[in-house]
C-alpha positions in Angstrom: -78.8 138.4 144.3 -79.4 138.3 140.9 -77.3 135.9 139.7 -78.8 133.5 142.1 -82.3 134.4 141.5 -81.5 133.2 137.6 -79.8 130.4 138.8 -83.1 129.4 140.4 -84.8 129.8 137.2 -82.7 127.9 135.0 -83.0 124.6 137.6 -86.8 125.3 138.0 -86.8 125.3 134.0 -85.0 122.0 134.0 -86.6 120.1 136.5 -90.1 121.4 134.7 -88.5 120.2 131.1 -87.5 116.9 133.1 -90.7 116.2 134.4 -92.5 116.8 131.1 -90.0 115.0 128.8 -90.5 111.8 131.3 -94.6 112.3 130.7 -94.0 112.7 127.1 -92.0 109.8 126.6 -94.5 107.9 128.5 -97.8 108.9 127.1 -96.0 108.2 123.6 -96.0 104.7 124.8 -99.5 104.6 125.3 -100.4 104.2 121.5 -103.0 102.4 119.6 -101.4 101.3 115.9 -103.2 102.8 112.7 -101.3 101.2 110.1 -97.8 102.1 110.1 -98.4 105.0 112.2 -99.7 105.0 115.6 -102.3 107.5 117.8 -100.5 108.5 121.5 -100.4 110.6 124.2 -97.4 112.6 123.5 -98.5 115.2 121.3 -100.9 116.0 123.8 -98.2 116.1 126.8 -95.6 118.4 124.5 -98.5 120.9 123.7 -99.9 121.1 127.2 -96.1 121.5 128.6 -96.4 124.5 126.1 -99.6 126.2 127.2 -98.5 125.6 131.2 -95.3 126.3 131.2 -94.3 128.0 128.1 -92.9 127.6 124.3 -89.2 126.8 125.5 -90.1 123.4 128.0 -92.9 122.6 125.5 -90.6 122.2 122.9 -87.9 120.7 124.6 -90.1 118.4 126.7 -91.7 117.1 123.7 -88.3 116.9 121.4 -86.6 114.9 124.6 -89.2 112.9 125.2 -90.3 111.4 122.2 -87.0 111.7 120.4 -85.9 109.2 123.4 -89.4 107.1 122.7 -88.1 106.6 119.3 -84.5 106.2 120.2 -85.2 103.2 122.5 -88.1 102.3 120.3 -85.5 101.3 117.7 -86.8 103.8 114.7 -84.2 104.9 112.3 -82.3 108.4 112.0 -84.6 109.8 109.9 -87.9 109.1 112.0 -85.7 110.4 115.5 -84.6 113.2 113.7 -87.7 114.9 112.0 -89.0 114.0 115.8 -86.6 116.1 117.5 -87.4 119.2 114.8 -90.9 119.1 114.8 -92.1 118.4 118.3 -89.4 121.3 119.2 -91.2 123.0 116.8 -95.2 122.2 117.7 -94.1 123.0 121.6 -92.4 126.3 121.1 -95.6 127.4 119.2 -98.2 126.2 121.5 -96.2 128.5 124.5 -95.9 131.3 122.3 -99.3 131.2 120.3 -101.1 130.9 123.6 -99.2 133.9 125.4 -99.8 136.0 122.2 -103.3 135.8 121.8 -104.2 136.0 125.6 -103.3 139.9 124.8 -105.1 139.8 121.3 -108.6 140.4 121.0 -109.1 137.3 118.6 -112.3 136.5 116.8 -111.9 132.5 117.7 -114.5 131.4 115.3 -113.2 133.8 112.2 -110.1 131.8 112.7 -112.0 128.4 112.7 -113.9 129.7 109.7 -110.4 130.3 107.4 -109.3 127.3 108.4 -112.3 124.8 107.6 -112.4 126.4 104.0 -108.9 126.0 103.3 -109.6 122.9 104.1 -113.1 122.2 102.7 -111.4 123.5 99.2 -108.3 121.0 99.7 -110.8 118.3 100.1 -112.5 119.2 97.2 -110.2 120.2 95.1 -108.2 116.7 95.9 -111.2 114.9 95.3 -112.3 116.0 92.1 -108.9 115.5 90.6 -109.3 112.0 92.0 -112.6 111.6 89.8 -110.8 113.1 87.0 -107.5 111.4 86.8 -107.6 108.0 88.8 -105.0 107.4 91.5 -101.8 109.9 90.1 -101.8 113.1 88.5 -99.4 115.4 86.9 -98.4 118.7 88.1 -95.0 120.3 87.1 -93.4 117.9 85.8 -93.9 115.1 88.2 -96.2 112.9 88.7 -98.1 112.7 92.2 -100.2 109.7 94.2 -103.7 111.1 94.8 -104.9 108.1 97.1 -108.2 107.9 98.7 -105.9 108.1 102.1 -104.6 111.9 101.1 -108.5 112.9 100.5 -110.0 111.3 103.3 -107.5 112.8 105.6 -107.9 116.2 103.8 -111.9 115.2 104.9 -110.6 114.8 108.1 -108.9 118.1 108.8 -111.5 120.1 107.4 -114.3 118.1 110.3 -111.5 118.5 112.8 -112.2 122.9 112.4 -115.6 122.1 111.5 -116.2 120.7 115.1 -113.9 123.2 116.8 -115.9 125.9 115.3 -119.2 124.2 116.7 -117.4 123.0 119.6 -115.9 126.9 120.1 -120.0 128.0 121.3 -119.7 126.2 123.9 -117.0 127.0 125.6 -115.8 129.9 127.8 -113.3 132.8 126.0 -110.1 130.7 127.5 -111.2 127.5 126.5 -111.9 128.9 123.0 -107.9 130.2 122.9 -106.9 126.5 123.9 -108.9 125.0 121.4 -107.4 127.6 118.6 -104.1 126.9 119.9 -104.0 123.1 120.0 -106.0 123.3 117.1 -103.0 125.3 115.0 -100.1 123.2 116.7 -102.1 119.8 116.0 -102.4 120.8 112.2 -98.9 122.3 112.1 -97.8 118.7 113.4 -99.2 117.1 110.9 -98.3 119.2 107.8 -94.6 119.2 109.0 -94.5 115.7 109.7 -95.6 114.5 106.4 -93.9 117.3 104.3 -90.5 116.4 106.6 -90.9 112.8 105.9 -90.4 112.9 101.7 -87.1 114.2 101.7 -86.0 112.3 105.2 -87.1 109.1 103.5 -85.4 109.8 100.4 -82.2 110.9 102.0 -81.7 108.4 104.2 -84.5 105.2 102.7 -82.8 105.8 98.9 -86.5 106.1 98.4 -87.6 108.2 94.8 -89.6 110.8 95.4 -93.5 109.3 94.7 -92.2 105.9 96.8 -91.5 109.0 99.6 -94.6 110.8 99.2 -96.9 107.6 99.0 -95.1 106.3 102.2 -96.1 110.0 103.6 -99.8 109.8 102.8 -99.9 106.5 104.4 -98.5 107.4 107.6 -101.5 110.6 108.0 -104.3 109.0 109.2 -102.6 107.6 112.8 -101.3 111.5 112.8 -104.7 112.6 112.2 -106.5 111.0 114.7 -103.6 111.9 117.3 -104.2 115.4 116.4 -107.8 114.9 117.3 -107.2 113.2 120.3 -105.0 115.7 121.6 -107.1 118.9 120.7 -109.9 117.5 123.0 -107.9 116.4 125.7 -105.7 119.9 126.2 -108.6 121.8 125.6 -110.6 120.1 128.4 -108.0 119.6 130.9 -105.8 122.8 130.7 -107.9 125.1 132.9 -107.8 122.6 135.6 -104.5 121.8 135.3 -103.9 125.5 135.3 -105.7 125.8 138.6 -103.9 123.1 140.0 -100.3 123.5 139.3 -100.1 127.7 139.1 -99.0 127.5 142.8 -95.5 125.3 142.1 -95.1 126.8 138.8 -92.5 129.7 140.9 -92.4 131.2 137.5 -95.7 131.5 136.1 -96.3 133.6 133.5 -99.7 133.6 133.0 -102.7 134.8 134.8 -106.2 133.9 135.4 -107.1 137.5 135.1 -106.2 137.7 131.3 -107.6 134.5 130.7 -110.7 135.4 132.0 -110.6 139.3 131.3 -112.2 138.8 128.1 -114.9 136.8 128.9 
């Protein structure tokens, strides 16, 4: 009886990391172009597979899914690869961040706080050196790009926790541990894509390291403004998607009593 009853779970877990890889790779083809980046859906489908369903079909869904978007998309080993990783990545954490703090009694806006003055003092940090040194600087023996992209994105990230912190007031206690989660995965998406990109590009471009790392700065703003997009939509659709699906979702692991316990 057992074995069967696991044998259940392992198809519902496949047909549930089917279904979202097919929406991932899909919403990744809905895409506006910001330079040679682009701002989609997919992000958004991985991290809501996450919260719904849990860290192990957000991650695949979203490492299937777009991995196969840029497969058939024609995008070098490099690009599919550091795909794969981090969207396995971003997914995993979304199921797992989300399940951990429903049992935490987080202070949402503390968390908000931290993160818009890490941010705040990148900005700033960034931009003075900017003022200071011109377009390059020198830190440890290399020299780095400091374009007006890398500050205004660093700009961008810190407004991105500044409106989740305003935007946490008004929203209910689960809405708040959405918008914390998606908030964390979106930056963690980010900050691994452009990190994974210098050496990707330089192992398999024969780029130098500052042609990788201006090549990475340029690529930010289209992840930017996906992470944005995809921090509003979870956050204002997962509680009626909750609603909606908990009923097929045989193994549910959540609960609309500890979501709403600590109202």
């Amino acid at each position: 009886m057992k074995k069967s009853l696991d044998s259940k779970k392992i198809i519902h877990y496949m047909v549930l990391i089917a279904l979202f890889s097919a929406l991932s790779y899909l919403g990744t083809f809905i895409a506006i172009p910001v330079g040679i980046s682009k701002v989609h859906l997919g992000n958004f489908i991985c991290i809501l597979a996450g919260l719904l369903c849990g860290g192990l079909v957000g991650g695949c869904s979203g490492a299937i899914g777009m991995g196969l978007n840029d497969l058939t998309s024609s995008y070098g080993p490099d690009t599919i690869i550091r795909t794969v990783i981090v969207k396995f990545i971003v997914g995993f954490l979304a199921g797992f961040l989300f399940r951990l703090f429903i049992k935490k009694d987080l202070k949402v806006k503390w968390i908000f706080t931290v993160f818009l003055a890490i941010f705040l003092s990148l900005f700033v940090t960034f931009l003075t050196l900017y003022v200071k040194f011109g377009d390059s600087f020198q830190f440890m023996g290399r020299t780095f790009k400091n374009s007006i992209f890398l500050i205004v994105c660093l700009g961008i990230f810190a407004l991105l926790y500044l409106f989740s912190f305003i935007f946490s007031y008004l929203i209910k206690k689960e809405q708040q541990l959405v918008l914390l989660v998606a908030s964390i995965c979106g930056g963690v998406n980010v900050i691994l894509e452009f990190i994974i990109k210098i050496p990707f590009k330089m192992l398999f471009a024969s780029m130098t390291f500052e042609q990788a790392y201006a090549y990475a700065i340029t690529s930010l703003p289209g992840a930017l403004f996906t992470t944005i997009l995809t921090v509003v939509f979870v956050t204002l659709t997962f509680i009626p998607l909750y609603l909606a699906t908990r009923k097929i979702n045989r193994y549910n692991d959540l609960s609309l009593e500890d979501l709403s316990s600590k109202n």
